[in-house]
N, C-alpha and C positions, 0 to 999 in steps of 0.2 A: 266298781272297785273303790279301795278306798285304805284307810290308815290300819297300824297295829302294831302288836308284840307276842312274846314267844315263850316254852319251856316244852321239852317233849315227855310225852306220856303214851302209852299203846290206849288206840282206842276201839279194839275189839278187831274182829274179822270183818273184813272189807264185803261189801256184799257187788256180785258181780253185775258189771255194767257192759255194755255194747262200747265203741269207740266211737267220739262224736266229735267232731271239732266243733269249738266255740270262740268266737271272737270278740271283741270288748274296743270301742273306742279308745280304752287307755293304756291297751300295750303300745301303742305308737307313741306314748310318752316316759316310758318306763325309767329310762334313765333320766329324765331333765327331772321327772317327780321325783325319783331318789334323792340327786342332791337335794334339791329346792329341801327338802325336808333332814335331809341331814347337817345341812352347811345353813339354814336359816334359825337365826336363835329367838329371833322377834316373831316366828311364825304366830297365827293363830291357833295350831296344832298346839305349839309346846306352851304356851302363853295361858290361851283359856280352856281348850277341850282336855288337855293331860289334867291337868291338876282338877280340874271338874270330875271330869269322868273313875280316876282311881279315887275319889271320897262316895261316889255314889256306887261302885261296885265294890266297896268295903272288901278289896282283896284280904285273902288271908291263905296263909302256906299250905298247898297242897289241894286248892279250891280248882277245879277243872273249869276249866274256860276254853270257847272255840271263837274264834276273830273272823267273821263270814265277811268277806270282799274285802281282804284283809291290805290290800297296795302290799307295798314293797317292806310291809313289818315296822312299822315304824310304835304304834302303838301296844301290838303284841310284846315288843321284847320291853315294854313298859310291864305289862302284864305279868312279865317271867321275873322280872329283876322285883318283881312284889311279891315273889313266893308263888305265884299262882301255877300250875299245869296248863299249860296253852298251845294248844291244837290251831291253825290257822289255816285259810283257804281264798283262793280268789282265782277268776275266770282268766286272768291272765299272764301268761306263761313266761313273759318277761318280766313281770310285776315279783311273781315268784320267783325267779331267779335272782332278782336281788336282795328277795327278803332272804334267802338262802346265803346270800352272800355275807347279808350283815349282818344277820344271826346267829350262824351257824351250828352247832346241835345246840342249841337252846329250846328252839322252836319246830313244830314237826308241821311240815308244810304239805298242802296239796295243791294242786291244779284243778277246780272243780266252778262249773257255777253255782251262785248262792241256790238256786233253785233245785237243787240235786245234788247232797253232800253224801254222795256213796258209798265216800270212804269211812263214813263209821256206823257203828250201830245207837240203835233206838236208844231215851234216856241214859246218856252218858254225861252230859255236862253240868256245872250249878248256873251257870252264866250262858250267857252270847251276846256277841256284839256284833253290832254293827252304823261304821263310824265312816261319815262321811262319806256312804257311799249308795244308800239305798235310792239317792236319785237318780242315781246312775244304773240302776234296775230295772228289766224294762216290768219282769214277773212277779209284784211283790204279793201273790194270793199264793204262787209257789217255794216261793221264799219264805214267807212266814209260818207255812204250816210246815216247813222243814227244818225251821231254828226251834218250832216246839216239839219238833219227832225227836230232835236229838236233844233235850232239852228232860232231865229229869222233873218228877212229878212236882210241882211249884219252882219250878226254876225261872229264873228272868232274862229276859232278853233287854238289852240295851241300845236303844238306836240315838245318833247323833247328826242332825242334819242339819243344811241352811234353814233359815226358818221358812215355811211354804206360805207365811202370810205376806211374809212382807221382801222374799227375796224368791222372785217369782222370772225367769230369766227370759227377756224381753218384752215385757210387764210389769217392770218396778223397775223404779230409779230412784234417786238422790233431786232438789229441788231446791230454791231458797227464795224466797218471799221476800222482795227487795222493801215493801211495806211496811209490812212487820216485821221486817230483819231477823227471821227465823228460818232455820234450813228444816225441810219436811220429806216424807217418803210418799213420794207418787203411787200409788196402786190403780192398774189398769184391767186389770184381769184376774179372778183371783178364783172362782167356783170351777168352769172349764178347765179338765186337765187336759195338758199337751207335749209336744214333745218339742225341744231348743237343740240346736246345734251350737254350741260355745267354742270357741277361740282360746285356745290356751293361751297364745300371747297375741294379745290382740294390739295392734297398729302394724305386726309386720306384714310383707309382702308374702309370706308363706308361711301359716300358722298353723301346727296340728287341729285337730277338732276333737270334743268332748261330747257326748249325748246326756242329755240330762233331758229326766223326765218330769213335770211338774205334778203335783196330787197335793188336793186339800186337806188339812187335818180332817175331816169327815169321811176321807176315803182310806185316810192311814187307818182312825178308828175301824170303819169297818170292812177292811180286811184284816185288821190284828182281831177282832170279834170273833170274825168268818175263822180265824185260826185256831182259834180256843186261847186268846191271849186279854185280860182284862187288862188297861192301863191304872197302872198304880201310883206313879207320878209325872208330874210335867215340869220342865225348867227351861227356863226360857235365859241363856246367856250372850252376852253383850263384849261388844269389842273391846281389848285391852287398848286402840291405840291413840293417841291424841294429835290434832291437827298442830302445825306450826303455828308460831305467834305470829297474827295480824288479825283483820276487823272483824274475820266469819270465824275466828277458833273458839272462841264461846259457845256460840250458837251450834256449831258442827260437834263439837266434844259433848252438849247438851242432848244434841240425835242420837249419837250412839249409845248412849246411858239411857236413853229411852225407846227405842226401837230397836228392838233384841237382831240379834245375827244369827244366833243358833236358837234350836228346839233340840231337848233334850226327851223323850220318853220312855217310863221303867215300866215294863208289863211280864206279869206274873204269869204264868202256865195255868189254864184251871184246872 
């Protein structure tokens, strides 16, 4: 699961499927991620991925777009208020009921996983996205040959994640070099993929849990390969935020300018 926004549009006859329940470590947070992302204005969401993300998918009015592990709409109804047609989707049925809630017919919402978007037909879209959520995947060889089945002929997919080199969870940290009075990023593990149980809010006595799955960019490559998807660009963005004034704000505000937070990658349909 993960961000998005909205516009509705018919996207064909629905092709018939069996009833399957599916479950998602992040319906169990469905409303705390709403706010946090409605009521946060410092987020990273609205801070660096919005304003990044609508200059690389150069919306333009009436351009068809699907938001696959779409969270509770948050980037989708970005998507609608840019003119675009936007279709969304995510495995979790609370997630979608609040993107329903804050979008209202703006945006045409499903219940589906990324791995099996049934509800439309082949080559329908110019775009797909998928933001801040594909770690949270466990299928991405399923996933990605289904963002190019629905994905018109040279269409692009957009993916938006932590970066997997250097934000690796339980395998990288934060460090500072009292010697050289430099703050640096630890890497302990980075080739092995694996899977993290994450702590949404971590110090308390009873914390949801999140699953996230870790994969190298050489595994992103080739399963977007294996999908018929070439990578046409890579962007590698870095945190808006700045440390308080005292002895490490230098050197900390220095890290984050240089050890990206997010990976950005544009791939084309062949």
């Amino acid at each position: 699961m993960e961000l998005a926004i909205w516009v509705r549009f018919p996207v064909g006859t629905p092709r018939v499927m069996k009833k399957k329940s599916h479950t998602t470590s992040w319906g169990g947070v469905a409303d705390w991620y709403s706010s946090y992302l409605e009521t946060t204005e410092d987020s990273y969401q609205k801070q660096v991925i919005l304003p990044n993300l609508l200059r690389v998918l150069g919306l333009k009015p009436g351009m068809k777009i699907i938001d696959i592990a779409c969270g509770q709409g948050f980037f989708s109804r970005e998507f609608a208020a840019a003119g675009a047609e936007v279709v969304a989707s995510d495995i979790a049925q609370p997630l979608i009921a609040q993107a329903k809630k804050l979008s209202g017919k703006a945006v045409q919402y499903y219940v589906a996983p990324a791995d099996n978007l049934n509800f439309t037909k082949s080559e329908v879209f110019d775009a797909a996205t998928i933001v801040l959520a594909i770690q949270n995947i466990k299928n991405i060889d399923g996933t990605f040959k289904e963002a190019r089945r629905v994905l018109k002929p040279g269409g692009k997919l957009v993916m938006v994640l932590m970066h997997p080199a250097f934000r690796i969870p339980g395998h990288s940290s934060w460090g500072f070099d009292e010697e050289a009075q430099e703050q640096y990023r630890r890497i302990d593990s980075y080739l092995s993929a694996h899977t993290a149980e994450l702590l949404v809010h971590p110090g308390k006595k009873e914390s949801p849990k999140t699953t996230s799955y870790h994969r190298s960019l050489q595994d992103f490559s080739k399963a977007l390969f294996k999908a018929g998807f070439s990578i046409t660009r890579l962007e590698e963005w870095i945190s808006h935020k700045q440390s308080q004034s005292g002895p490490r704000q230098k050197t900390e505000d220095t890290a984050r300018k240089e050890i990206p937070m997010f990976l950005m990658l544009e791939c084309k349909s062949n």
